[in-house]
N, C-alpha and C positions, 0 to 999 in steps of 0.2 A: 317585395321589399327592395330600395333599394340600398343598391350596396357602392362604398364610398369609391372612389374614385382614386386608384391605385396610383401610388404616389411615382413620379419618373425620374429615375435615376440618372443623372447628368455625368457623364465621361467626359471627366478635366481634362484628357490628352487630347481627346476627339475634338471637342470645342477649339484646343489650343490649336491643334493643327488647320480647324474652318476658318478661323479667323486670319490665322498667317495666310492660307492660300487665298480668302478672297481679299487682301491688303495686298498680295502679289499680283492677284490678277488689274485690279485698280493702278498701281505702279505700271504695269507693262500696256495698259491700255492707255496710260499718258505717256506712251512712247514719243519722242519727237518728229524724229524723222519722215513716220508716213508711209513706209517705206516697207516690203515684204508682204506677206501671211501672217496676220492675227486672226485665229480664231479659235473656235473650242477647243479642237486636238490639237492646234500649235503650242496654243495655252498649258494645256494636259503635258504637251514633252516636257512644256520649256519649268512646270510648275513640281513634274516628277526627277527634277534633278536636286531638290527639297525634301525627296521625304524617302524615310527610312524600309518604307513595305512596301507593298505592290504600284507601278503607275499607275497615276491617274487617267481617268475616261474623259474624253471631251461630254461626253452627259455629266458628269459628274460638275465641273468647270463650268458647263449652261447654266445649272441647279442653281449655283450658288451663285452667278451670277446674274439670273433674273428674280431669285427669293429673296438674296442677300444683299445686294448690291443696286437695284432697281427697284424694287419694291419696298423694302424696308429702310433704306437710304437714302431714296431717289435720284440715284443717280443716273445720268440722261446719256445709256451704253448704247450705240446703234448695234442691233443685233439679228438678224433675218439668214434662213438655212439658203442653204450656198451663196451667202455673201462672203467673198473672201477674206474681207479685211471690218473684225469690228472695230470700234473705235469710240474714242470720249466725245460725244456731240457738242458739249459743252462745258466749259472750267467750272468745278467746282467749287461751291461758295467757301469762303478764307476759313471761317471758324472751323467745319469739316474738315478740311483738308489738313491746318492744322493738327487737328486730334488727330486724324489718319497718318499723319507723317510719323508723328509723337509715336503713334503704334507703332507702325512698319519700322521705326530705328529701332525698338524696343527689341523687334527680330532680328533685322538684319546687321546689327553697329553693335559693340562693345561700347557702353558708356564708363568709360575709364572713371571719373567722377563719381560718378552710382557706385562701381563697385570698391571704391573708397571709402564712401559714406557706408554702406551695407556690412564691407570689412570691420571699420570704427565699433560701429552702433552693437554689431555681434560680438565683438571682443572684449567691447567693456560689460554688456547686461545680456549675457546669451539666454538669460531665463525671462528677462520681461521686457528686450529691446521691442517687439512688433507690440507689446500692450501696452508701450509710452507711444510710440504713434497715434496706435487706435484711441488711446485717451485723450491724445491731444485734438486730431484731427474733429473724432465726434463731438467735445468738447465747440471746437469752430462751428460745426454743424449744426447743434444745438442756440449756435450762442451763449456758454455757460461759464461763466467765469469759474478758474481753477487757482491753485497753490502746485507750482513747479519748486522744487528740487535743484535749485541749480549751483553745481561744483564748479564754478569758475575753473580755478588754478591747479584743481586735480588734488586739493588736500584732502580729500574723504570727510570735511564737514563745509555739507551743502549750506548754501542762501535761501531759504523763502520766500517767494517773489508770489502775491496776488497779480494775476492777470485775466488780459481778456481776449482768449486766445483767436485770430484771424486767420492766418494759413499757414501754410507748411510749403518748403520754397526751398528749392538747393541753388547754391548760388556758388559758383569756383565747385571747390572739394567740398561742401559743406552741405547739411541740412540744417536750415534752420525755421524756428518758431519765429515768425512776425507777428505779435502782438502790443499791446499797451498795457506798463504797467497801470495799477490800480495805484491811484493818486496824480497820476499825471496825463499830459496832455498828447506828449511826443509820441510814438511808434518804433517799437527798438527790435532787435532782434539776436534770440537768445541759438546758441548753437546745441541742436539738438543734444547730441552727443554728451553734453555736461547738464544734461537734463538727468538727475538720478530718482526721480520719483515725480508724477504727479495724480492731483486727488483733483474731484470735481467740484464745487460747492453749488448749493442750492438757490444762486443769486443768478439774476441773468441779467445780459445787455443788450439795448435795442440799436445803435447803432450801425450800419452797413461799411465793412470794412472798404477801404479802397480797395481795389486791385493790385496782386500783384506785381505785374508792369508799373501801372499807375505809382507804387511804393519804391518801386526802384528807379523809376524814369531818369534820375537828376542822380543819379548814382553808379560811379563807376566798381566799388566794390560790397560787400554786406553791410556795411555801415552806412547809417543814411544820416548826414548834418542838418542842421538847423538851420543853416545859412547856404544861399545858392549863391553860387564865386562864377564870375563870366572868364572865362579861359583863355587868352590869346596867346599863340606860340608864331615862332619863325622855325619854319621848318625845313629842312630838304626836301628835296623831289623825292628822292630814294626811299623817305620815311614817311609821306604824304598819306599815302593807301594804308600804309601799316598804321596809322594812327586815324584812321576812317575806320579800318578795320576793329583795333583795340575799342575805341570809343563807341563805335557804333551803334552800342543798344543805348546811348544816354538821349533825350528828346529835349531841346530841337538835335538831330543828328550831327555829328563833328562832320564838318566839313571845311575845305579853305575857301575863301570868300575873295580871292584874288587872283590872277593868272599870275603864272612864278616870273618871278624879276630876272635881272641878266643873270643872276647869280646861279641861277636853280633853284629857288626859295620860294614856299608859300606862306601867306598867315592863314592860321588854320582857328577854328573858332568853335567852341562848347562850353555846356553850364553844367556841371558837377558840386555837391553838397560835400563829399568825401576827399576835401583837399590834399590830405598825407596819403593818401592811398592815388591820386593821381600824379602826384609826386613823383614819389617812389617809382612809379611805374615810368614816366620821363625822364628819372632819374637813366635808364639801361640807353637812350639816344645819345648820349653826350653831348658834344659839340652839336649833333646833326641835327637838334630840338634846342630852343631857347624859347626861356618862357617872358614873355610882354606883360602880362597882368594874368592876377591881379596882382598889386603888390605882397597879400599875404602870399602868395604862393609863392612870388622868385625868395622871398624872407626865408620860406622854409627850407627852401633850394641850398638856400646859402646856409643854414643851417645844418643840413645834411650834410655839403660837401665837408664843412669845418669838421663833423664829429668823423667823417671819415678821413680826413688829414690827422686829427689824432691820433687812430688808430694806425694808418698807415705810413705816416708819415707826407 
């Protein structure tokens, strides 16, 4: 007779620690330099100064990386006994490497942001914060149109909002829901955290959300407008990179589109949807940023400085 096939019990530490080491070993084999001894017991020192029980074995550090890392990943590790130096034979394709980064900060970085959103989400619903995710999320997964719960302003009587939920996306300090209300056309996004319940309905949609890149492209903050505004600023030198930098995830990328004048000055050039919130944020340049167009935006400029000359004189 046979008899069933005994169910294997998976050790969540053990796992957690395979994974961080073969993500370190990946990192340290995209060393730059070129330079030293890599190989399995180099590996093993440099990977037991990570872990809390005995060092590891350069067997062990092999294992995982021609089961784990070559075989199951395929990644292309030059690896032969008494070669002194292994090595990445080849870059890594983007999407991979991507997610691998994603892990390996996951280990190695304090995401100050995460542990904001995680603080929020546990202090206001410590009993059903992770089962409004998992509804939302499978909810996208499904395709399933749902009824959110949403407490704007914090007065303890929420808004009913039919939606059709697409992803989950942190953006600054925030988690938010990217979906489309039910009746409209636009793409909004609601902040988790004032999510106080949601329910699934039995209605589905067949549409393919965009991406989220794609949804935020032409946006510099969570807010994504209707209208895309073409950006010219006169900038300084001194704040050039700083505003390549701030802008930099918007497509086509901020960039100056001119060599600086006698002054020290560049025109610097981007398309953003979220006008008041680029604003605002040029607002902290002063003098050292002037903005050229569009005209709505120097309007609101002006705008701005007026209500804080009332306030401040």
């Amino acid at each position: 007779m046979h008899k069933p096939e005994k169910e294997r019990i998976i050790d969540p530490e053990a796992t957690y620690a395979v994974i961080r080491r073969c993500l370190h070993i990946i990192a340290l084999l995209q060393e730059p330099s070129g330079e030293g001894r890599i190989n399995a017991q180099v590996l093993a020192d440099i990977l037991s100064l990570d872990e809390e029980g005995e060092p590891l074995q350069g067997k062990s550090v092999s294992r995982y990386s021609k089961s784990y890392l070559m075989e199951k990943l395929g990644l292309d590790i030059g690896i032969s006994r008494g070669v002194p130096r292994w090595e990445m034979r080849t870059p890594i394709e983007d999407g991979l490497l991507r997610k691998l980064m994603g892990l390996y900060l996951d280990f190695i970085s304090i995401d100050y942001s995460r542990e904001i959103i995680t603080g929020t989400l546990a202090g206001k619903n410590p009993l059903h914060a992770m089962g409004i995710l998992a509804r939302l999320y499978f909810a996208s997964v499904e395709k399933r149109k749902a009824v959110i719960e949403y407490d704007k302003d914090g007065t303890g009587r929420p808004t009913e909002y039919r939606v059709r939920p697409y992803h989950l996306a942190i953006k600054d300090t925030e988690l938010y829901l990217i979906c489309r209300k039910e009746g409209s056309e636009a793409v909004r996004s609601f902040v988790v955290s004032k999510i106080a319940g949601v329910r699934t309905l039995p209605d589905f949609f067949g549409e393919e959300p965009a991406s989220v890149e794609d949804h935020y492209m032409h946006s510099f903050s969570a807010f994504v407008g209707d209208r895309l505004y073409s950006f010219e600023l006169d900038a300084e030198r001194s704040v050039t990179n700083t505003l390549m930098n701030v802008f930099g995830g918007l497509r086509p990328a901020c960039a100056p589109v001119n060599p600086e004048d006698e002054a020290g000055r560049h025109t610097v050039r981007f398309e953003a949807t979220d006008i008041r919130s680029v604003c605002k944020q040029l607002f902290f340049y002063g003098s050292r940023v002037k903005i050229l167009g569009p005209p709505e935006a120097v309007s609101l400029m002006r705008e701005m400085l007026d209500d804080c000359r009332g306030v401040y004189g």
